[in-house]
C-alpha positions in Angstrom: 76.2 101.9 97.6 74.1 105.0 98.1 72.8 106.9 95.1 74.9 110.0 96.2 78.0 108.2 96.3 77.3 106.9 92.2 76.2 110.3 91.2 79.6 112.0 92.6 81.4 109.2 90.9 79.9 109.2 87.5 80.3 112.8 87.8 84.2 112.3 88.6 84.5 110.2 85.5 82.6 112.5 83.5 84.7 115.3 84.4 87.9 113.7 83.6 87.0 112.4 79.9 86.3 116.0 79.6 89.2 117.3 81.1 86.8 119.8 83.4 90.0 119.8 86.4 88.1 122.5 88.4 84.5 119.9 88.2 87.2 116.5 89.5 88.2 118.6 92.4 85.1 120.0 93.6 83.5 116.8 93.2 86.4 114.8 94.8 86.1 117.3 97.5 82.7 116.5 98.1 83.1 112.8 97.7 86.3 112.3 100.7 84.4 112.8 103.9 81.8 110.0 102.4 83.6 107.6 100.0 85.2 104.0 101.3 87.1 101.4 100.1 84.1 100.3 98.2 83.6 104.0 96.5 87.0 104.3 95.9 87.2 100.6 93.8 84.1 102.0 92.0 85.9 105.4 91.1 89.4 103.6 90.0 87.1 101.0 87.9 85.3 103.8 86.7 88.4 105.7 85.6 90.0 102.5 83.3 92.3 102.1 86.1 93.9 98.4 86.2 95.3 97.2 90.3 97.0 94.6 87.7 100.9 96.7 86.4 100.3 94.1 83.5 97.1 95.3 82.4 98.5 98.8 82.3 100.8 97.9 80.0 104.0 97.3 82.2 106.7 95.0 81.4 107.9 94.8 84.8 107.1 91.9 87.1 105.3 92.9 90.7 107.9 93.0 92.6 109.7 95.2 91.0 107.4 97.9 90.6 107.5 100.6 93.7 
């Protein structure tokens, strides 16, 4: 992944532990024309976020979540 791609994404996460809402969108911004799917798994990882409902703390099996 190119070194640009990181920095915006360590930037991303940065900005959201500190709350900064102004920084997230200007970086987002700045990411969209360049990220794929490969940036965007990096960014969700990046952010604690789980592709597993279980691992966020839902109850509810798969198929049921919408």
């Amino acid at each position: 992944m190119p070194l640009p791609v990181r920095e915006l994404i360590d930037g991303i996460a940065a900005a959201v532990r500190a709350g900064d809402d102004a920084t997230i969108r200007a970086l987002l911004i700045r990411l969209a024309p360049i990220a794929d799917a490969t940036a965007l798994l990096l960014l969700r990882y990046r952010l604690g976020l789980s592709e597993n409902p279980r691992a966020a703390g839902s109850s509810a099996r798969p198929d049921e979540i919408r």
